[in-house]
N, C-alpha and C positions, 0 to 999 in steps of 0.2 A: 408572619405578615408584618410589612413595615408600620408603624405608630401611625396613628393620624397625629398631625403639627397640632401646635397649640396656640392661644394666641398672643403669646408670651412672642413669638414669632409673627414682628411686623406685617410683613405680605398675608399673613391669615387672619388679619384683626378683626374684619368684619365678615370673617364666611360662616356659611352654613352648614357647620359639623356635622347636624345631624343627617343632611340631602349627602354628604361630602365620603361619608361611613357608607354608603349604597354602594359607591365605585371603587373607592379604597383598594388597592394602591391604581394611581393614573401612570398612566405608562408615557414615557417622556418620547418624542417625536422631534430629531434629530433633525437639522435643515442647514446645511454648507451650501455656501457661495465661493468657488474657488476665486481664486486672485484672477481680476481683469473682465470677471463672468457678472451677466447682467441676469433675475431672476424676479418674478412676483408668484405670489401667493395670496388665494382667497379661503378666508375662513367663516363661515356661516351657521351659527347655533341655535336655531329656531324650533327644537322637538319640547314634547311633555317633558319632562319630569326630572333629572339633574345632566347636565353635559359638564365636562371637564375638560378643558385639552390645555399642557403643559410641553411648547415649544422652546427648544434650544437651538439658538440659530449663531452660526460662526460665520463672520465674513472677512476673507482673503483680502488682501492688499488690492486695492482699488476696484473693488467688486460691489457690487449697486442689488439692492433686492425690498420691491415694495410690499407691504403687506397690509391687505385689510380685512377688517373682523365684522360681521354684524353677530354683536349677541344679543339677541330676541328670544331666549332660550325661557319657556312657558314652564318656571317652577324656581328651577338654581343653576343658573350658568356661568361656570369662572373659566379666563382664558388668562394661560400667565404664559410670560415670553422674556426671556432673556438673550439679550444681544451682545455678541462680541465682537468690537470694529475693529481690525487691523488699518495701518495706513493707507489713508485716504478712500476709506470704502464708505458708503452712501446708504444710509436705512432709512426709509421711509413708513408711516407707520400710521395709517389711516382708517378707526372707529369707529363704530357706532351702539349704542344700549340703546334699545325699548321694551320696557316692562311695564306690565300692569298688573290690576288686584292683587297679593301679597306677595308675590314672585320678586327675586333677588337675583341680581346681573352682578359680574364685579369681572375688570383687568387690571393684571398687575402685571407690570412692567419694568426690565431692569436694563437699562443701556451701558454698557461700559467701553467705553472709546480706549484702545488698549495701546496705541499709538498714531502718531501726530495727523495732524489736518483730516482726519474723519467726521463724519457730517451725518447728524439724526435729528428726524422731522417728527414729533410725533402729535397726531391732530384724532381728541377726543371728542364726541358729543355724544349726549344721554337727554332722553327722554323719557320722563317716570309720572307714571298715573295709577290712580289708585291708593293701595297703601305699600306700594311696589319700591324697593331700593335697590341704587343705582350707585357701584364702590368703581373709583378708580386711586390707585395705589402705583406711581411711575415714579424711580428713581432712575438719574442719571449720572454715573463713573465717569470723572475725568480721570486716568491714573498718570503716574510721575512722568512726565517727560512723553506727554499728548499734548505738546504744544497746537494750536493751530485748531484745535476742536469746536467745533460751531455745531451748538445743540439747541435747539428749542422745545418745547411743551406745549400746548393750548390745548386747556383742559375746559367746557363748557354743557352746563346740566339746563336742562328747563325739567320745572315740577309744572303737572295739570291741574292735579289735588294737593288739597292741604296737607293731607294724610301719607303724599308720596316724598321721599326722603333721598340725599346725595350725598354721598362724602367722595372728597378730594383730597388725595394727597401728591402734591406732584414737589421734587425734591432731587437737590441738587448738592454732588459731593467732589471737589473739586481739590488735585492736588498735583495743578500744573497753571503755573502764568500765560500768558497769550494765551487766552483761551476766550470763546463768545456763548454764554449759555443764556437761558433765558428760559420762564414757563410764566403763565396767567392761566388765571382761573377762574370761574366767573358761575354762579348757579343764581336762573332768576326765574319768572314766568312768560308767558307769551305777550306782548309788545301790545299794549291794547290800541293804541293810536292805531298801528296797522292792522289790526281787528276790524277795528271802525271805519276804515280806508276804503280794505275790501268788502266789508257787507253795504258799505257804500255804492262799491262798482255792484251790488245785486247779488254777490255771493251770500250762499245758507254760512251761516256760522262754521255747523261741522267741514265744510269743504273749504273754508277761511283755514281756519285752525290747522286742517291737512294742508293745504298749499305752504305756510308759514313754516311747518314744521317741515314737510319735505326741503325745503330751503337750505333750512339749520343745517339736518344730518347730511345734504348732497357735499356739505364741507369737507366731510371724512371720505366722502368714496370720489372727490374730484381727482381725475386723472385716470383710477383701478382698471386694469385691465378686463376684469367682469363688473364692470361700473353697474353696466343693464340689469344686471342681475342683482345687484346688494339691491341697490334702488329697489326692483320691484317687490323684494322678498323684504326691504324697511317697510315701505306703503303697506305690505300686507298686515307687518305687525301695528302698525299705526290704527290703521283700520280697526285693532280693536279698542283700540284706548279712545275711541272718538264717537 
């Protein structure tokens, strides 16, 4: 049997070796975009007890392929994805975490633009309540002579409880000129002024809080081809942290 990593090994810094030893070894899930070819994929992690999925995705010369994730996964759910962009191909890369009581979510993400004018979008939001944590881990590869590469990041957490916890690493490695990258990151609470807004228009708090936060996470599923569906399946996990 192959080792479980260690956390000597970045991308594993904040997992749950002991939920991670239950699946040991994950079986890696293979995903090509030929050159010129358009594709999306939806990923959704919402069961008891540990989920794992470890995607490799290769994209052909001018090939476009969206992908969005809800992990809601009730225990230890980690989704890592590594991307490889040939010229001028297009990733898009739209998430969401919600966790509550001691449960652990975490994506790790590796983009590498492997030549010029390649374009990667990638938009995180996390929501954690309880004493639940919420890992994101995104690197992005300019490599030599990807000129033209236009990457961005926006990485954004809200805690409910004191007790609920987020790390962010989003990280950028660059070793080409003309290049346009960029990430933010941002982890705060719910906006109380708009709290007070809507219990103003008559809303109960609880359905304040859900309306607000449904907001936040629709940032990650704007556009997804099963939009209807991440939506309904966030609202469900929300529902229980409220």
């Amino acid at each position: 049997m192959t080792a479980l990593p260690t956390r000597h090994d970045e991308a594993w810094r904040y997992a749950d070796f002991a939920a991670l030893a239950t699946v040991w070894p994950v079986a890696q899930q293979a995903i090509v975009v030929d050159a010129g070819e358009s594709a999306a994929h939806t990923l959704v992690l919402t069961g008891a007890g540990t989920e794992v999925r470890d995607l490799a995705i290769t994209l052909g010369e001018g090939a476009h392929l969206s992908l969005h994730v809800l992990n809601a996964a009730r225990g230890y759910g980690r989704v890592a994805v590594r991307v490889a962009l040939a010229r001028g191909a297009q990733f898009h890369f739209g998430a969401a975490q919600v966790a509550g009581a001691d449960h652990r979510v975490e994506i790790v993400t590796e983009v590498v633009h492997t030549a010029p004018d390649a374009i990667s979008r990638q938009i995180v939001r996390q929501v954690m309540a309880g004493r639940a944590t919420g890992n994101y881990l995104g690197r992005v590869v300019v490599d030599r002579g990807a000129v033209g590469t236009d990457g961005e990041q926006s990485i954004r957490a809200m805690l409910l409880d004191r007790g609920a916890s987020a790390n962010a690493r989003p990280e950028l490695e660059i070793y080409a000129d003309d290049v346009k990258c960029a990430h933010g990151c941002a982890i705060g609470e719910l906006d109380k002024d708009g709290l007070f807004y809507l219990a103003s228009r008559g809303l109960p708090p609880a359905a304040a809080k859900a309306l607000m936060l449904q907001a936040f996470l629709a940032e990650a599923f704007a556009g997804a081809d099963d939009e209807e569906r991440l939506t309904t399946a966030a609202l469900a996990a929300l529902e229980d942290l409220l």
